[in-house]
ZAKE-11493 format. One record per residue: residue in three letters; x, y, z of N, C-alpha, C in turn. Coordinates in steps of 0.001 Angstrom, whole numbers, plus 500000, padded with zeros to 6 digits. Example, Ala and Ser with C-alpha at 12.3 -4.5 7.8 and 13.67 -1.06 7.14 Angstrom:
// residues 2
ALA513190494310507800512300495500507800513200496700507800;SER512850497750507080513670498940507140512900500030507870;
***
This chain:
// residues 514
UNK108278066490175065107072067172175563106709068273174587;UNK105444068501174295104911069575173386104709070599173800;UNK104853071600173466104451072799174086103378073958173406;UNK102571074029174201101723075509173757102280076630174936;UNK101300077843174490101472078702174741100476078506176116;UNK099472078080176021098567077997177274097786076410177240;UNK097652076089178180097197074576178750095929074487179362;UNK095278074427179533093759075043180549093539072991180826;UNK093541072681181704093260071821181988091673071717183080;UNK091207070699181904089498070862181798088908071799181541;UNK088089070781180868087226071682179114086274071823179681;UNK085770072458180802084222072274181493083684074071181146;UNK083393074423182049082164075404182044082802076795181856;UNK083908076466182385084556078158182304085918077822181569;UNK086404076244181281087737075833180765087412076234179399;UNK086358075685178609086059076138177449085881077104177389;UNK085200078014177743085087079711177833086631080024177536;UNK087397079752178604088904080103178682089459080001177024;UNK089324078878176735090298078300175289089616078695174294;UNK088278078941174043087763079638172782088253080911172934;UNK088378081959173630088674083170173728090188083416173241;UNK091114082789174469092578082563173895093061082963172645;UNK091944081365171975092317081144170762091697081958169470;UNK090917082830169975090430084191169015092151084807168525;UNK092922084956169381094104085271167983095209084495168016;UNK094937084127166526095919083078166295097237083007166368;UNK097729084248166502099335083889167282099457083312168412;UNK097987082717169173098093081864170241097750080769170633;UNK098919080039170916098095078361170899097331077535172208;UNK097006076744172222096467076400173292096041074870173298;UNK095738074335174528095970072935174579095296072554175695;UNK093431072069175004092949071373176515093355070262176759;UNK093553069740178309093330068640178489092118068510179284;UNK091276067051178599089612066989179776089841065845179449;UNK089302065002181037089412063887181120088356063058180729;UNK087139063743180452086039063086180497086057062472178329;UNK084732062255178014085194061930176608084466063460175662;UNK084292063616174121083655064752173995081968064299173956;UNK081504065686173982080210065357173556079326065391172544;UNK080385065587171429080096066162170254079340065195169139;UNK078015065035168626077405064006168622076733063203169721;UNK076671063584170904076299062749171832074671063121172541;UNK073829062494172124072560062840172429072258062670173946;UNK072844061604174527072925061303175779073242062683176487;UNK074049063290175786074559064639176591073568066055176208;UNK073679065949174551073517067247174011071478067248174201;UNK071071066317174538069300066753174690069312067038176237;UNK069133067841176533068885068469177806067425067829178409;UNK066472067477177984065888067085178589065573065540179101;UNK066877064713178758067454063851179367068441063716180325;UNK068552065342180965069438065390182100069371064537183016;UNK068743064036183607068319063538184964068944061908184960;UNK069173062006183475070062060470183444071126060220183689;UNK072114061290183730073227061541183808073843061271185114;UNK073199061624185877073651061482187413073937060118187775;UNK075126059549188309075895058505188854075941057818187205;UNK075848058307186758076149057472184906077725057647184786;UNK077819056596183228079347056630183128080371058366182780;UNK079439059146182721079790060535182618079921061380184005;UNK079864060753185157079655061223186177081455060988186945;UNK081539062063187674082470061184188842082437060758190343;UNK080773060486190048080287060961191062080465060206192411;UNK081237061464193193081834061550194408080636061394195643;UNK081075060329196141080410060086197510080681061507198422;UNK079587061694199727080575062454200735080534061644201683;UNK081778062384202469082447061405204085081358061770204623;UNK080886060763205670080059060606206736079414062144207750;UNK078124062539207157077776063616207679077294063720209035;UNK077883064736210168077485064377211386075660065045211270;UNK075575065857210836073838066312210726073696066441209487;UNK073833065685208419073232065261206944073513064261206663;UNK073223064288204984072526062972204307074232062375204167;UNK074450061130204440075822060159204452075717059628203207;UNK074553059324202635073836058597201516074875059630200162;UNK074406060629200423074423061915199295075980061607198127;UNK075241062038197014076962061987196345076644063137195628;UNK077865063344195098078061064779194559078361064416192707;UNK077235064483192155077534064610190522078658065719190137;UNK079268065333189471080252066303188723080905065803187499;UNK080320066555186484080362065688185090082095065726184512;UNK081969064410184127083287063609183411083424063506181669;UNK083081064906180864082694064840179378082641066445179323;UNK083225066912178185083493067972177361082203068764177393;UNK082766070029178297081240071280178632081446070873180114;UNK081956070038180645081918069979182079080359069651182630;UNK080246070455183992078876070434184407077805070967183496;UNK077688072152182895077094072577181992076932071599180929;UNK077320070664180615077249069935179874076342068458180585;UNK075726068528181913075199067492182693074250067661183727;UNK073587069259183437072913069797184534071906070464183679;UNK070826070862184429069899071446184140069208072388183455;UNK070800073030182966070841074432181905070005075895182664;UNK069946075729184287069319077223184818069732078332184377;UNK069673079396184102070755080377183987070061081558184579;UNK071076081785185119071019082997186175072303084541186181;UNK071857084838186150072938086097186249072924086171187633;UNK074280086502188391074371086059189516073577087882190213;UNK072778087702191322072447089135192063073839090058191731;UNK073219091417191628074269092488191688075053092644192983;UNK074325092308194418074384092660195328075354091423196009;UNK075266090373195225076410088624195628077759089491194918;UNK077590090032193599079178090667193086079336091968193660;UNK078883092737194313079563093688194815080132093559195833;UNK079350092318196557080220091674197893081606091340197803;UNK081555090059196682082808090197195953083656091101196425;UNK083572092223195553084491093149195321084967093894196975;UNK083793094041197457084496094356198524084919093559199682;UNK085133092154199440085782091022200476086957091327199407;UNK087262092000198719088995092302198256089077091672197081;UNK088038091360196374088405090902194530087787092046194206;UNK089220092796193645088999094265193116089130093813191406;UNK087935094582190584087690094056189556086155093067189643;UNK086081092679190516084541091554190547083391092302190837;UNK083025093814190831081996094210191254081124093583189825;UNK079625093967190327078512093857189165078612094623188082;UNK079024096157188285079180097064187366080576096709186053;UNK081258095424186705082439095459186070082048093787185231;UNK081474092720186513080634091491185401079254091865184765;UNK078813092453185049077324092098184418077726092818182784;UNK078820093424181952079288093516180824079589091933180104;UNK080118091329181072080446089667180502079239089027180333;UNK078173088872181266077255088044181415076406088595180018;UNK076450090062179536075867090672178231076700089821176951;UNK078184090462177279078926089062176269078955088223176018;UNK078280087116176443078364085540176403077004085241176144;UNK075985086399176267074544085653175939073664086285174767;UNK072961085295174234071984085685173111070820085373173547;UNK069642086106174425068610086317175076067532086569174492;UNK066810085882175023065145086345174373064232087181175031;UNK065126087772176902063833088363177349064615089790177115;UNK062965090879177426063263091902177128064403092543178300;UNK064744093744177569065332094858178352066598094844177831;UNK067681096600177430068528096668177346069829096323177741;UNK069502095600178713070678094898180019071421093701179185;UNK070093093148178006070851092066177530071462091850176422;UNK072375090900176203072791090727175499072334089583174023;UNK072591089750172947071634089656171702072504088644171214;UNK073650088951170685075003088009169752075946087185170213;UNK075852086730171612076831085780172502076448084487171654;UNK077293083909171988077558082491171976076157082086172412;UNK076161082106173834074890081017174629073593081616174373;UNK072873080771174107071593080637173627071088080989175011;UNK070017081943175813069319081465176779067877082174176559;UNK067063081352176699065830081894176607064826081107177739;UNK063280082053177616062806081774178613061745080144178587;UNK061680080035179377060933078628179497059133078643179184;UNK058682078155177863057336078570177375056260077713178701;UNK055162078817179053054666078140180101053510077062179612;UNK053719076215179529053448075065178721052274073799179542;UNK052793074075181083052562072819181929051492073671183366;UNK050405073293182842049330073588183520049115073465184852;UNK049891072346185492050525072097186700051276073640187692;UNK052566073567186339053024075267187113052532076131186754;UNK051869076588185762050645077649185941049940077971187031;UNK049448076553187803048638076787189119049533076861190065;UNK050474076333190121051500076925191242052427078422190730;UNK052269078907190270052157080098189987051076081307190754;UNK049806080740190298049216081653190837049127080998192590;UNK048980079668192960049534079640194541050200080222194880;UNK051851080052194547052780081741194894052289082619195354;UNK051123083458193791050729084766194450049783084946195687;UNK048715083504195977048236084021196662048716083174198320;UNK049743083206198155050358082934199519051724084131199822;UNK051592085241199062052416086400199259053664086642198321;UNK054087085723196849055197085560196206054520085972195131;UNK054666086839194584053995087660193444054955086787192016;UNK054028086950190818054901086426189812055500087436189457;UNK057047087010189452058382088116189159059334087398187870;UNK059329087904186766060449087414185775062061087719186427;UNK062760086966186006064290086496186275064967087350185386;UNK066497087728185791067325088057184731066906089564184327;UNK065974090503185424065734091449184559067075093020184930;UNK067487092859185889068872093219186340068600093826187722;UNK067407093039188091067027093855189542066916092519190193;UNK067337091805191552067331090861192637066230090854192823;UNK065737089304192268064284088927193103064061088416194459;UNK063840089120195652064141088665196445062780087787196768;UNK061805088316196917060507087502196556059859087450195639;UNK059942086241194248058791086462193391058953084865193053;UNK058061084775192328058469083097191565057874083643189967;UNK058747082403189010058718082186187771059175081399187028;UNK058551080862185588059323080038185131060975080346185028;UNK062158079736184868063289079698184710063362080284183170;UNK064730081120183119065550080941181892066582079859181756;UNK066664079355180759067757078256180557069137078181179108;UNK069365077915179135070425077928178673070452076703177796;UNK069539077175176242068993075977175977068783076400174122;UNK068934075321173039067921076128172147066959075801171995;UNK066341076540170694064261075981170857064634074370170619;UNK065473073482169495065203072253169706065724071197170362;UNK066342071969171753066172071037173044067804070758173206;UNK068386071206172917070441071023172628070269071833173936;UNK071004071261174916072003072615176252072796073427175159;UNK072459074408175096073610075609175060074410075555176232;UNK075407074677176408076519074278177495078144074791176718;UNK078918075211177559080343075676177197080574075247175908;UNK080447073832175842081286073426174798080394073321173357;UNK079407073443173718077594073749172405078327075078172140;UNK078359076038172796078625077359173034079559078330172123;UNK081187077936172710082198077729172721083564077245171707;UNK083084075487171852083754074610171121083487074163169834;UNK082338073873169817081986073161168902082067074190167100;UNK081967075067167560081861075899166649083348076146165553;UNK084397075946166504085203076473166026086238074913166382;UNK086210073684166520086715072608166729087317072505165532;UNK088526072076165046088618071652163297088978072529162700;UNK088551074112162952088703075062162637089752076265162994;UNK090216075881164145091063077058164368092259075601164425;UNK093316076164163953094784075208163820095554075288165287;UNK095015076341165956095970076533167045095172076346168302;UNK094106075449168225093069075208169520093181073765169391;UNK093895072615170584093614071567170351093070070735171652;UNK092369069962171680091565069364172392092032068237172371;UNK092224068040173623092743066574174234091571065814174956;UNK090614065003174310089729064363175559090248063159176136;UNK089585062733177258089954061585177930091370061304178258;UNK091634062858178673093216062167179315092903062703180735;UNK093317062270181770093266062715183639094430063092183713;UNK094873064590184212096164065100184924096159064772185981;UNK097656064310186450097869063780187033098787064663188502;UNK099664065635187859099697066549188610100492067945187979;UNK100582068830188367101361069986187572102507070517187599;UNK103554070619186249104938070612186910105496072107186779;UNK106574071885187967107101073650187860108548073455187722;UNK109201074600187564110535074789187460111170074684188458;UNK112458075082188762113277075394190065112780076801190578;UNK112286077775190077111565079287190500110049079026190878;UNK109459078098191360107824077366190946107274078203190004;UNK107791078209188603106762078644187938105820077314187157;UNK104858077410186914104146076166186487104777076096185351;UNK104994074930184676105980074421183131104664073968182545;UNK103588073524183315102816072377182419102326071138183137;UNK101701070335182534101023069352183059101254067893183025;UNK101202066906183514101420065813183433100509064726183280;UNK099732064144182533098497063169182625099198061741182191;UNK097578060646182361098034059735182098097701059179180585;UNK098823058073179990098639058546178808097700057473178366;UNK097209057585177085096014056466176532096329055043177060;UNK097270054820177144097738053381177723097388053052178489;UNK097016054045179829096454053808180954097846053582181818;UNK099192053705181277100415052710181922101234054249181739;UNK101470054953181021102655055364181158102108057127181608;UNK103009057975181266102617059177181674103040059819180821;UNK102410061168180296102875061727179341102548063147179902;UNK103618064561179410103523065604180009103074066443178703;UNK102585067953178519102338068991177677102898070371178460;UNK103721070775177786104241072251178352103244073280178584;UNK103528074221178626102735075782178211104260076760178655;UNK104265077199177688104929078585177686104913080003178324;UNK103280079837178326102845081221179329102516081124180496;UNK101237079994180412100212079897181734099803078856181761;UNK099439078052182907098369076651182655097476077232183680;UNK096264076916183018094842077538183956094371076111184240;UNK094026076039185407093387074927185833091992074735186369;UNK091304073987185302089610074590185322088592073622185218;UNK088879072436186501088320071327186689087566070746187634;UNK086853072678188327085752072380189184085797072314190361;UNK085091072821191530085388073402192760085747071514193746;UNK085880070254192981086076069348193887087707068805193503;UNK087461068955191568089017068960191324089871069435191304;UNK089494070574191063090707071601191198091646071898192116;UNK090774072169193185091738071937194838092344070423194993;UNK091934068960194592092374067918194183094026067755193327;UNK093742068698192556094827068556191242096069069735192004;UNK095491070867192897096310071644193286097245071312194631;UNK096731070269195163097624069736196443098396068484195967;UNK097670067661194820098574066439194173100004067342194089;UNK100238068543193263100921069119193292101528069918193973;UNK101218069658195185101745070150196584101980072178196758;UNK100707072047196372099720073532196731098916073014197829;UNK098475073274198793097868073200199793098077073229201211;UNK097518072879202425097681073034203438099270072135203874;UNK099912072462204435101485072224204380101165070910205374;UNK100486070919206044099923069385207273099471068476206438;UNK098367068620206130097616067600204751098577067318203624;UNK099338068040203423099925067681202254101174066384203213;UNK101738066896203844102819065902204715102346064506204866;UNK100743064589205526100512063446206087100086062872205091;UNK099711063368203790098997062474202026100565062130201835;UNK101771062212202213103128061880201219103475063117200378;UNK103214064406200181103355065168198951104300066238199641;UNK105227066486198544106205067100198690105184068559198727;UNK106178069476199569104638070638200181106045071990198963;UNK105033072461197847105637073623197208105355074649197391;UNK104283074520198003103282076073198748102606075672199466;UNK102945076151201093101695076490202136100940077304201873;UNK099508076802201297098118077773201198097105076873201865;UNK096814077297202822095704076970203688094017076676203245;UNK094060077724202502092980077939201537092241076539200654;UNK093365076156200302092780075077199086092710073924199747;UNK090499073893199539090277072446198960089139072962200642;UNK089544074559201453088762074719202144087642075857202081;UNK086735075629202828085622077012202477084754076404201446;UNK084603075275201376083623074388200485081849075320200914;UNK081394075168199828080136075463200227079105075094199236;UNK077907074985199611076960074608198545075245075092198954;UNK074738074954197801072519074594198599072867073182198409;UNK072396073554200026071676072026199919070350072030200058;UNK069649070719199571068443070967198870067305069837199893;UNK066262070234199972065199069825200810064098069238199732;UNK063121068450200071062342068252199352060888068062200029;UNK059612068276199266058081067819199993057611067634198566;UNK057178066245198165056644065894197423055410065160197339;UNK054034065500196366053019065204196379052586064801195096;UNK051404063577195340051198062793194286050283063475193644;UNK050160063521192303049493064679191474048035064031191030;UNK046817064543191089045620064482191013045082063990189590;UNK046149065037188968046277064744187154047322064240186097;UNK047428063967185578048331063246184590049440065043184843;UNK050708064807185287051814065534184689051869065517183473;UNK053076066853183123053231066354181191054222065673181281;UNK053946065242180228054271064126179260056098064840178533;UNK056254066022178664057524066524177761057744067773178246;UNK058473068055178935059524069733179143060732070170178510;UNK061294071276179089062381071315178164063362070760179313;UNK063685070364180903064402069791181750063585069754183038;UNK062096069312182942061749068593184150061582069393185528;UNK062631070659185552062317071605187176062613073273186177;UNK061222073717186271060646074736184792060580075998186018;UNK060375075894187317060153077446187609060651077733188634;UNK060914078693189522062111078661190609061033079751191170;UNK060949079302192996060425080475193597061580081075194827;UNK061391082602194987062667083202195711061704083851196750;UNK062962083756197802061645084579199599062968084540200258;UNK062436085509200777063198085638202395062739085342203926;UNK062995084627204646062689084514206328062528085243207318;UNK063484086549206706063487087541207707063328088727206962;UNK062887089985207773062984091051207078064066091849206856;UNK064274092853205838065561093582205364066098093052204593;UNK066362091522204181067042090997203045067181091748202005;UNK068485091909201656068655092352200214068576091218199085;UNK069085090374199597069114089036198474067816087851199327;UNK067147087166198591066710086039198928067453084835199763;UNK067222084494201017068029083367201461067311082295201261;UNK065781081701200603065580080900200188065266080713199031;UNK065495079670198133064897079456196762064251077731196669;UNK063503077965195706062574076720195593062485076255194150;UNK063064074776193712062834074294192423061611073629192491;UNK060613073752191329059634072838191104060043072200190197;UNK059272070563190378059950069629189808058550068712189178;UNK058551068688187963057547067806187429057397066297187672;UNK058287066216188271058582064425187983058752064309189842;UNK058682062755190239059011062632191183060277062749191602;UNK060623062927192979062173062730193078061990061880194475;UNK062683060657194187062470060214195742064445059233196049;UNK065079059914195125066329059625195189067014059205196706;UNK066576060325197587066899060242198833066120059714199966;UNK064477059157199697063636059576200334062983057645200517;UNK063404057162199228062839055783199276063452054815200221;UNK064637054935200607065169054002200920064912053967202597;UNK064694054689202995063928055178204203062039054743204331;UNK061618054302203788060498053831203354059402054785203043;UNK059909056061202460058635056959201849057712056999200960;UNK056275056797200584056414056406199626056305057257198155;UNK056137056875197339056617057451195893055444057029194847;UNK055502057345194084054687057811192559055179058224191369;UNK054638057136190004055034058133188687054171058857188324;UNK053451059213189433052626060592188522053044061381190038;UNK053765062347190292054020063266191092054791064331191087;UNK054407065949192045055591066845191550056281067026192747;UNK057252067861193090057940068440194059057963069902194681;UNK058544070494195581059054071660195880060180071055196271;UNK061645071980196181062710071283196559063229072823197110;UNK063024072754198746063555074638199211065500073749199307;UNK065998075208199007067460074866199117067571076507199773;UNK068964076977200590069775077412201303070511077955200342;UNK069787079513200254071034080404199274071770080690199361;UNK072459081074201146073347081177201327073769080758202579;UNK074166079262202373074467078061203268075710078563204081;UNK075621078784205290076865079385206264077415077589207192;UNK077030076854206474077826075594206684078838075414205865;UNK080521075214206123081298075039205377082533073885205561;UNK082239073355204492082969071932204552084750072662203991;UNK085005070798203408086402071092203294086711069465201468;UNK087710069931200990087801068504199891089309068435200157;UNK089550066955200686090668066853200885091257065630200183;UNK092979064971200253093068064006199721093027062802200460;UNK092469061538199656092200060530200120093568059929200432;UNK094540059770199159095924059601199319096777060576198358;UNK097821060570197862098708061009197075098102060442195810;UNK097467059358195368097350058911194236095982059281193214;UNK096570060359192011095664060997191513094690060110191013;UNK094234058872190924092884058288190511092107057940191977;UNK092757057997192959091517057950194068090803059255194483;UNK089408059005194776088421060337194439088652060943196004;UNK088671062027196038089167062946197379087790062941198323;UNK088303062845199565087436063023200170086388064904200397;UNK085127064239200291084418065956200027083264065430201440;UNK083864066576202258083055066977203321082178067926203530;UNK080940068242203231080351069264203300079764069904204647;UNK079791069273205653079458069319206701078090070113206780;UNK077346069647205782076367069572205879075497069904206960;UNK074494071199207499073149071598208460074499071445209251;UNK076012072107209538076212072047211013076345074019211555;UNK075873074581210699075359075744210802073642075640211494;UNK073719076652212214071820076510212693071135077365211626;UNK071626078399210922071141079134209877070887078208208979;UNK071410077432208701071083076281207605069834075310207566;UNK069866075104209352068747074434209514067056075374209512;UNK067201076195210450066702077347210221065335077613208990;UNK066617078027208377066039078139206373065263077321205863;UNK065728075985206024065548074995205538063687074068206626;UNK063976074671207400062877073809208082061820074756207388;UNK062183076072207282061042077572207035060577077169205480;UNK061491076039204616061048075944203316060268075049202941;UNK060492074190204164059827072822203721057902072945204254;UNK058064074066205427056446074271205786056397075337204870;UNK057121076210204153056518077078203231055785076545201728;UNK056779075636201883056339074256200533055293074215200741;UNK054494073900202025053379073369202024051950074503202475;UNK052462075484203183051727077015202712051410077406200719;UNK052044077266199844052020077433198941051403076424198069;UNK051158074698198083050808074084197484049278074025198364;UNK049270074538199247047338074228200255046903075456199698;UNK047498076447198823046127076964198418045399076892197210;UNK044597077340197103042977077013196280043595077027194465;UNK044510077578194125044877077348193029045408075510192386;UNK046061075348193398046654073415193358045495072795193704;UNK044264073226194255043132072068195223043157070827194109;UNK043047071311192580043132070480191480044251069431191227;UNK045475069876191571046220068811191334047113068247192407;UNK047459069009193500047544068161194740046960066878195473;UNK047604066109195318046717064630196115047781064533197641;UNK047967063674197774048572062977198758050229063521199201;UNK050540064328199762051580064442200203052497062966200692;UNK053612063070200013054591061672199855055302061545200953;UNK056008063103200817057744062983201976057593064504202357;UNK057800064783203225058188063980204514056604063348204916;UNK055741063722204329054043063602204871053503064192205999;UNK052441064246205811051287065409206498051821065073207916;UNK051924063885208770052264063618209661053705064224210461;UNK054708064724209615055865065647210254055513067329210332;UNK055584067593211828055031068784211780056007069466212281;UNK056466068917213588057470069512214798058832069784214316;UNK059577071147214619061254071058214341061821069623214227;UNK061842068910215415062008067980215662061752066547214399;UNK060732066595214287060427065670213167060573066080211643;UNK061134067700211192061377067971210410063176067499210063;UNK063211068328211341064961068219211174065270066715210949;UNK064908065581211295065408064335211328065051064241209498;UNK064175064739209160063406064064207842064969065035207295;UNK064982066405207133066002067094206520067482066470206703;UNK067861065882208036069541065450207621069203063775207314;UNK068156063054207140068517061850206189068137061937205057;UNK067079062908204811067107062427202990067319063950202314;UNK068230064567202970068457066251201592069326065697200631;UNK069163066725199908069952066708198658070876067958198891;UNK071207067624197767072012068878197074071670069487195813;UNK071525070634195240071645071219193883072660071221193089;UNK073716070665193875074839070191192811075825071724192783;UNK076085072446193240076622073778193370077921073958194376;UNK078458072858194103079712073422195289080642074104194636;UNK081356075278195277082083076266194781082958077072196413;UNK084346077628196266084925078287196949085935077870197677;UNK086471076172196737087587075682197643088744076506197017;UNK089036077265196020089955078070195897089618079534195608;UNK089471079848196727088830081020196364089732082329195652;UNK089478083148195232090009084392195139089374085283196572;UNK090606086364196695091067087280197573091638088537197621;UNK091964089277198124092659090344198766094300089623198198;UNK095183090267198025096917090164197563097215089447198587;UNK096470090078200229097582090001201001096529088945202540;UNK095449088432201808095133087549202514095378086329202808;UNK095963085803203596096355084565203552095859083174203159;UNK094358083551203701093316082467203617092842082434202131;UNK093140082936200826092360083222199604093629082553198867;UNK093612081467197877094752080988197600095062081420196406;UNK094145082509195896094270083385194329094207085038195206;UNK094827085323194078094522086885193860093071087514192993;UNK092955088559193186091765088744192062092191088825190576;UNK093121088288189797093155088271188770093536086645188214;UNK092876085831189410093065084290189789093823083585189789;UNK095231084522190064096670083451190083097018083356191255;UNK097676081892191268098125081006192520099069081659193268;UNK098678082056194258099834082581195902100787081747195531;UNK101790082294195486103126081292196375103938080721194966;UNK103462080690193732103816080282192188103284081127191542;UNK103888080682190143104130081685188906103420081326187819;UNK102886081264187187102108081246185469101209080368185859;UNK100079080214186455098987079552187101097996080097187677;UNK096801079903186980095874080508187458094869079204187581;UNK093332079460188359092165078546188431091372079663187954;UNK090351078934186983089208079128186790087935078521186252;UNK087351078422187539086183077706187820085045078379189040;UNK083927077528189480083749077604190582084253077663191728;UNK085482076663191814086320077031192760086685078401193482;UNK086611079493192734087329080814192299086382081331193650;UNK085351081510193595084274082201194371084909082615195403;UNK084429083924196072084782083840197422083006083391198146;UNK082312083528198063081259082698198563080014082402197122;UNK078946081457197431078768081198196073077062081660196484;UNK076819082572194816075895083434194753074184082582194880;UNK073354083703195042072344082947196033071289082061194302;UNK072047081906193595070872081806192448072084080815191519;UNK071352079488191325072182078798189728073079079451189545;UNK074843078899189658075692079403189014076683078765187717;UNK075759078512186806076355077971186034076750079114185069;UNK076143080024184721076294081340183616077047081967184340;UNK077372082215185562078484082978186096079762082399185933;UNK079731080731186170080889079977185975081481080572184661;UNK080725080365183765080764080982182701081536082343182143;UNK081113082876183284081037084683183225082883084774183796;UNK082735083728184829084444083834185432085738083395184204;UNK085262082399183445085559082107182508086223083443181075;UNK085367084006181074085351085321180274086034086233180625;UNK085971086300181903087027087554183050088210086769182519;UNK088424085933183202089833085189183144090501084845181594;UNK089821084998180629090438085162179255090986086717178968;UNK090502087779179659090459089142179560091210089110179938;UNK091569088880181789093046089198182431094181088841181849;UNK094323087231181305095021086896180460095573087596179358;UNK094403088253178337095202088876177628095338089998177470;UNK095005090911178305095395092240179023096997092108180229;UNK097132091340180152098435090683181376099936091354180672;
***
């Protein structure tokens, strides 16, 4: 068995973050393993505005969910299988997460997570084009703003304003709780995702002697000593037949995403001490925590057939995001809204809605979804995909939100700015008016935004339910930490892919401040 000094298993959004940093000094070695393949050369991956192909593609792992008692049964959960992780298969939003989502943080007991202590990282990791001193100039990630290009959201722009959503720029270090605007993305001018491993990897691949990248191998589970300290990892080897292990000396960080990670942490008999018994797995830590407290937006849609030719070329197809609240006092926005140039009838056709290639969307999603699922194992055997329950609208706040977005959708596209390019409302159609006929349209054809995060959350030392500490190492074992989405203690009301990011950066710091 080989040994490094550190192991980070999966090269995704915050795994790469992790191992470029590490490996800034070279007395330290390091050793990804990602199961997916790289993307280096890969246009399929690296043009961002071919995202939308990606989903259920051979880069996907994409996970069905178990049978929703009030949502979509249909629904699967993309979660990319290739070097950059999700960031490497999504939309490139970027968001700095609200000040007011990380101070929560900090005070649900991740001491260290306030805003005053990330929003220094989120400056570190980015090279920005909009104004204000807040940002950061020389990072790695490219993010800039989205040129308003598409005459379409121009007029839904000024609809916004005159249905009460004033145009508000993103990212300026103040919470939009109501405004709409084009998106920043995480992108360069000629169309590459600035994703982890664009970011990150690529730069320094070949180049540093003590950073090595393992693609296309799947861990299989993680091994510890007689003291549980983690030794290292175990995958399967190119053969597909045998098994092959990699040490680490210090730490193995495990950073393979809020569905695998809790997956990879009970194979290894971290998890609920019941579930683990009845999967066959020898139980090394009762933590209750992992693989529960799942959460996500889930995503709604009202789509209408467009009057005028859409464009023809964006930089990823959903260019402007609008933010509101339902009730008054909000500090943060509990609803947000993607516009979408293109049709989406993913969920909506098979139900007999009908559809159009010339059409756009509103897609309201649930910022902060108080429905919470669970990802559990299907069996003991690390190639079968775990079961992911989101339990989906069984919160009434969820439904709530969500019914308030889909008639707000349509407050905002009836006024006099769209009269031009609005035609025919598609889905749910003019004809669903009542709770009643909304809610049925919302639990068979929602979506998701693809955002699940908080099956391992970080915590308080001495909480039981948090299966990390705030400096993201595993309760109950030794030289193991997660960092990913998983990590969250609830997940922030805005795109978290630049935060994934941002956790990523923390967790190289703790590391080598440790």
């Amino acid at each position: 068995m080989d040994e490094f000094d550190y192991v980070v298993v999966g090269g995704g959004t915050a795994g790469a973050v992790v191992a470029a940093r590490l490996t800034e000094d070279p007395s330290v070695s390091v050793c990804v393993l990602e199961a997916g393949p790289s993307d280096v050369g890969d246009d399929n991956i690296l043009r961002l505005d071919k995202w939308m192909g990606l989903l259920e593609s051979g880069y996907d792992w994409d996970y069905p969910v178990e049978p929703q008692e009030n949502g979509n049964s249909f629904m699967r959960h993309a979660r990319a299988k290739v070097l950059g992780g999700c960031s490497s298969h999504n939309s490139c939003i970027a968001f700095w997460a609200p000040a007011e989502d990380l101070d929560e943080w900090g005070a649900l007991g991740c001491t260290g997570w306030s805003a005053a202590e990330c929003f220094p990282l989120y400056r570190r990791l980015e090279t920005n084009d909009a104004p204000g001193d807040h940002h950061g100039r020389s990072g790695p990630v490219t993010i800039r703003s989205v040129p308003p290009n598409d005459p379409c959201g121009t007029a839904l722009l000024e609809a916004c304003a005159a249905a009460g959503i004033p145009t508000t720029p993103f990212n300026t270090g103040t919470t939009v709780v109501r405004g709409a605007h084009w998106f920043q993305i995480n992108a360069r001018e000629d169309g590459t995702r600035s994703s982890a491993s664009v970011s990150y990897l690529h730069p320094i691949l070949g180049k540093r002697p003590n950073l090595e990248v393992r693609t296309g191998l799947q861990a299989k589970r993680l091994l510890f000593d007689a003291d549980k300290r983690c030794t290292g990892v175990e995958y399967l080897a190119p053969d597909t037949i045998h098994s092959l292990a990699v040490g680490a000396r210090r730490e193995v960080i495990v950073a393979c995403g809020a569905i695998d990670s809790p997956k990879l942490l009970m194979l290894s008999g971290i998890g609920p001490a019941g579930h683990l018994k009845d999967s066959g797995v020898d139980v090394l830590a009762d933590s209750p925590g992992v693989g529960s407290h799942l959460q996500d937006h889930p995503e709604g849609l009202v789509m209408w057939e467009a009057k005028r030719p859409m464009v023809a070329t964006s930089t990823q197809w959903w260019e402007i995001g609008i933010f509101t609240d339902t009730q008054e006092g909000l500090d943060r926005p509990d609803l947000m809204f993607h516009y979408g140039q293109v049709p989406f009838d993913l969920n909506t056709y098979r139900y007999g809605y009908p559809t159009s290639e010339n059409a756009f969307c509103l897609t309201p999603n649930v910022t902060r979804a108080r429905s919470m699922g669970t990802v559990r194992l299907r069996t003991r055997d690390f190639r079968d995909k775990p079961r992911v329950d989101p339990r989906y609208f069984t919160d009434e706040h969820d439904v709530r939100v969500m019914t308030h977005g889909l008639r707000l959708a349509r407050e905002i596209v009836a006024q006099s700015p769209m009269a031009d390019w609005a035609g025919a409302e598609l889905a749910p159609g003019p004809a669903a008016t009542s709770d009643e006929e909304l809610l049925d349209y919302i639990r068979k054809t929602h979506n998701t935004v693809y955002h699940p995060a908080g099956t391992v959350r970080m915590g308080a030392v001495d909480d039981p339910e948090s299966p990390l500490d705030p400096q993201l190492r595993v309760k109950g074992v030794t030289g193991l930490r997660v960092a990913d989405a998983s990590v969250m203690p609830f997940l922030p009301a805005v795109n978290p892919c630049i935060t994934t990011m941002m956790i990523g950066e923390k967790c190289a710091d703790m590391i080598k401040s440790a």
